[in-house]
C-alpha positions, 0 to 999 in steps of 0.5 A, a space after each residue: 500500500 502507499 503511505 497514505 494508505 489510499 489508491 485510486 481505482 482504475 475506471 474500467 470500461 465495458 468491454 474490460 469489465 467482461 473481459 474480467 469477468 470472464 476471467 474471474 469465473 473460475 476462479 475460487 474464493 481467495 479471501 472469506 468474509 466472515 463473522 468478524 467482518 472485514 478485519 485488518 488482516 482479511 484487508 492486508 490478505 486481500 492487498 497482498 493477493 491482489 498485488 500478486 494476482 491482481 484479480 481475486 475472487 472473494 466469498 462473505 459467509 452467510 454469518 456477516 453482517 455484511 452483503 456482498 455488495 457492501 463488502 466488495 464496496 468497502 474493500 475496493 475502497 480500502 484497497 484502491 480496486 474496482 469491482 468487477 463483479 458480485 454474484 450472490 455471496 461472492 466478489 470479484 475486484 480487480 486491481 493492477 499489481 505494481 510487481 514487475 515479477 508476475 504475469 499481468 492481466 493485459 486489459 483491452 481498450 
């Protein structure tokens, strides 16, 4: 994360929000929301698993308070990531990685 702890989300157009999609279908769920809600550690999870995939599938359990649609809002906010997709209990975000070292997604225009 920066110093200030904010990113700004990448405003993702139509056709690269299918595109994710699409590429976020098969995924499984990286990161569960559970009881306790989004807690620092599940944010620090989520950051540090967005930074090496940068596309990541998340679950909320039916014991949160929180919906899916709450809980994908609040963490791409945290996290500076856009919300490709919720569906039921799950989320996909997607955030561009910093790393140099891993295969990146290659958006289209």
């Amino acid at each position: 994360m920066e110093d200030n702890g904010i990113r700004s989300a990448r405003e993702l157009n139509k056709h690269q929000v299918k595109q994710l999609r699409a590429l976020g279908n098969h995924l499984n769920p990286l990161i569960i929301i559970g009881k306790s809600n989004l807690t620092e550690t599940s944010i620090r999870q989520a950051d540090e698993t967005l930074e090496n995939r940068e596309l990541i599938k998340c679950s909320v359990l039916n014991g949160s308070d929180l919906t899916a649609r709450d809980a994908a809002a609040e963490l791409s906010e945290k996290l500076g990531a856009s919300v490709v997709q919720v569906i039921g209990n799950r989320f996909v975000i997607y955030r561009e990685s910093h790393r140099d070292d891993i295969e990146r997604i290659k958006l289209i225009r």
